[in-house]
N, C-alpha and C positions, 0 to 999 in steps of 0.2 A: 676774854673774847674768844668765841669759837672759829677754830679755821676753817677757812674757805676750802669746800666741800662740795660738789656736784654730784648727782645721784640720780637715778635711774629709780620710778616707784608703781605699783601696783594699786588699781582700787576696784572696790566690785561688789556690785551687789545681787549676792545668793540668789535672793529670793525671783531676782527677773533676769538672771543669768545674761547681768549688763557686766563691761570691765575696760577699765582704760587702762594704758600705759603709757605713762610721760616721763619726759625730761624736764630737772631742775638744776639750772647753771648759773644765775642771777649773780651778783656782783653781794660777799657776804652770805650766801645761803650754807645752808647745814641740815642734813638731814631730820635733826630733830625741830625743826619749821613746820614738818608735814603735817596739813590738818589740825597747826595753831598757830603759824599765821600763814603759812601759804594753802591755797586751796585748789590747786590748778588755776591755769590761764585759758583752758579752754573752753568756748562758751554753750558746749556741746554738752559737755559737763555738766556746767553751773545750771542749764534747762532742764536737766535729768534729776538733779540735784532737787529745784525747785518744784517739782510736781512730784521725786521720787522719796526724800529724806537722803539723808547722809550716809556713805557705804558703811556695809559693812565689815570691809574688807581695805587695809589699810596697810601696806607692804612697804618698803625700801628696798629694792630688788638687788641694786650693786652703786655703789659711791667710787669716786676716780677723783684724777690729782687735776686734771684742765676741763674744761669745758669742751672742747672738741673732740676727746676721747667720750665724753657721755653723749654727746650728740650722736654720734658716731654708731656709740652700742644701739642708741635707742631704735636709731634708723635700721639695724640688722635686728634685732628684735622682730620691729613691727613688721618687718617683710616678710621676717621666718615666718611669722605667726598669720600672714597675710590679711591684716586685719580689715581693709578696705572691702571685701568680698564677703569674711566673716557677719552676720549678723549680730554676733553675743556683744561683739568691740564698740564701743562709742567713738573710735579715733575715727575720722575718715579718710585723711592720709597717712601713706608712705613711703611718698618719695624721698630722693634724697637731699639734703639739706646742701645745698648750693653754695652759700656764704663758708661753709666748714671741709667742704669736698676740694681735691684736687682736681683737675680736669680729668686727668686716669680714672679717678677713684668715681666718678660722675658717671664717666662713661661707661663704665663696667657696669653701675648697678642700673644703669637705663638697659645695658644691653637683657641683663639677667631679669629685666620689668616686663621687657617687652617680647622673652621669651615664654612668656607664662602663658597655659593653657586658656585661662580664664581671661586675659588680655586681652590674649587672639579675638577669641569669639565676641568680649564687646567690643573692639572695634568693628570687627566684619557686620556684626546686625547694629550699630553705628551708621557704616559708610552705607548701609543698602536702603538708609529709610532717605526717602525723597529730599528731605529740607533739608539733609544733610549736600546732600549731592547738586542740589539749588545753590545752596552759601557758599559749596566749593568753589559750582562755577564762574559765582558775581564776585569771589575772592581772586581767582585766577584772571578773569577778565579786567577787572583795575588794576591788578599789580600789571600784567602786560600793556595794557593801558596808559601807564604810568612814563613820563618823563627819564626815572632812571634806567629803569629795564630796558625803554626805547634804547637810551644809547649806549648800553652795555654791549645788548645786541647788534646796533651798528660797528661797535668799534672789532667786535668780535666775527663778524661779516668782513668788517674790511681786511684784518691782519690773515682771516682765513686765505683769501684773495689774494692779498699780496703775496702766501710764499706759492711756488710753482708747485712745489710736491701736493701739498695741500687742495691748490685748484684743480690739481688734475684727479685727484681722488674724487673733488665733488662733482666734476662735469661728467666721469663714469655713473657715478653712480644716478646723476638726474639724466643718463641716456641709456639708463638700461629699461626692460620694460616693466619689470618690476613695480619699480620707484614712476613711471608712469600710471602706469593702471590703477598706482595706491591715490594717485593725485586726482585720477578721472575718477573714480569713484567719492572723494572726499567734493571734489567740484560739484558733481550729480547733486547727492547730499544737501547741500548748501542749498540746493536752486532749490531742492525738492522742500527744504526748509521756509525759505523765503516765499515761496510759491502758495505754501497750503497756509503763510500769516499772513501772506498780500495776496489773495487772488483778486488778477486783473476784472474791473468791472468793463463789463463791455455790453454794448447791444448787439442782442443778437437778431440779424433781420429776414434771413431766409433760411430754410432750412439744409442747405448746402453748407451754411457755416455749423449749421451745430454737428453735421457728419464729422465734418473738418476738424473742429476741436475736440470729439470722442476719440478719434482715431490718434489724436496728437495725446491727449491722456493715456489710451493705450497704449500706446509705443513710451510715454515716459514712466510708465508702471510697468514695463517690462526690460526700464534700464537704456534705453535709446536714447543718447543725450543728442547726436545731430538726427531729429525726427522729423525735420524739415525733407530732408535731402532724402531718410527713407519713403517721405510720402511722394515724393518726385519719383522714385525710384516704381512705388505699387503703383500710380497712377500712370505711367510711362508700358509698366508689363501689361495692365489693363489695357489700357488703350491698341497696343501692337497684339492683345489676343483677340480684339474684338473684330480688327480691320482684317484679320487672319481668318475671323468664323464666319466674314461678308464676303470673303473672296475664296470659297471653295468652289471647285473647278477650273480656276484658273490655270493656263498654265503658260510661262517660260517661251517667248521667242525673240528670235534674232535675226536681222538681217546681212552681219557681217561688221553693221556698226553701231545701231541702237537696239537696246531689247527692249519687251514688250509684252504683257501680259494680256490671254484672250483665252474664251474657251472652245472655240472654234480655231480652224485652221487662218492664218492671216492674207495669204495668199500667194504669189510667186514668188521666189528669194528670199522668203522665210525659214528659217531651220527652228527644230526645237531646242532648249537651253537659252544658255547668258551669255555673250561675250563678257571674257576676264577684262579688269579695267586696263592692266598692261596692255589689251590690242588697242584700246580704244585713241 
């Protein structure tokens, strides 16, 4: 009976410059298995296999004494070799074997994955395409959504609160103007969001309201969230420049206890000016 033998092997074929690299750890395996009775387990293979012939290239690359020392090589192998990225490679992963890793040993080669030039870049043209950015946010919206998050966040609100160092940290910082202006502007946002999916149906019945409502579009495309109060505000200077450009020549008089505006003289006991309200 042949001993239990785990092995590391090569296959490949020349002619279309294909090649895999696997692990063989099976319960009973031995090297000389390869390619009469075992044939890989991968189905990536067996399709290449079936439309390709059988390799030509037929290797045992390195044999080990357990199974988690072959798993192990195989996983630094295919990384060195970075076969996911490679075209020639049939494998399509490389990560690391989870079941066989220590949590260390896990975290080190996710850190060394995800320092990789080629990672970078597909994630970033990844996260920049639309559907991407759509699934994030209806993935973010139910998990906050959600029953647990809710009172994660409540209970983590509340112990905030209760310590004093704590609250006073937060009531600084939502009374500086900062942390204001970030909120007035994320509020604006919002309205400006809900506003352009629900615009209010309305009738419009004289042509003083459609002035009304351009002017209120304008002031909210130029950032004006109280635009009520700015139109009080033009309509108020309007109005006091117009009663200004109907009463030239007027001028300022006084009897001693009401003033009075004329543009003629008023007649006896009149002076020109205001009495201050302090005489009055």
């Amino acid at each position: 009976m042949k001993a239990y033998t785990p092995y590391t092997y090569l296959i490949g074929w020349t002619n279309h410059n294909k090649w895999y690299y696997g692990v063989r750890y099976a319960r009973g395996c031995h090297p000389d298995d390869l390619w009469v009775k075992y044939f890989t387990s991968s189905s990536y293979v067996k399709n290449f296999i079936k439309n390709n012939g059988n390799p030509d290239v037929i290797e045992i690359r390195k044999t080990f004494q357990d199974a988690r020392s072959a798993m192990l090589w195989e996983e630094k192998v295919l990384n060195k070799l970075n076969v996911v990225y490679e075209e020639k490679w049939i494998n399509k992963t490389c990560g690391p074997v989870k079941n066989v890793l220590t949590p260390e040993e896990n975290s080190k080669l996710q850190k060394e994955l995800w320092r990789r030039p080629e990672m970078i870049s597909k994630m970033k043209k990844m996260r920049s395409q639309p559907e991407y950015k759509e699934m994030m946010s209806k993935v973010q919206t139910i998990a906050q959504n959600s029953p647990n998050v809710k009172e994660k966040k409540s209970k983590y609100s509340k112990s905030i609160w209760a310590d004093p160092i704590q609250r006073q940290k937060r009531m600084e910082t939502y009374s500086s103007p900062e942390y204001r202006k970030k909120r007035s502007e994320l509020a604006f946002k919002q309205h400006e969001k809900r506003r352009l999916e629900n615009p209010p149906v309305e009738k419009i019945k004289k042509d003083k309201s459609i002035i009304v409502r351009n002017k209120q579009n304008e002031l909210l495309s130029l950032g004006i969230h109280n635009f009520q109060n700015e139109l009080n505000r033009k309509k108020s200077t309007e109005s006091v420049r117009k009663s200004n450009k109907n009463r030239i020549g007027y001028k300022w008089w006084n009897n001693g206890i009401k003033n009075k505006q004329s543009m003629e003289y008023p007649g006896d006991g009149w002076n020109p000016g205001r009495v201050k309200k302090e005489k009055l």
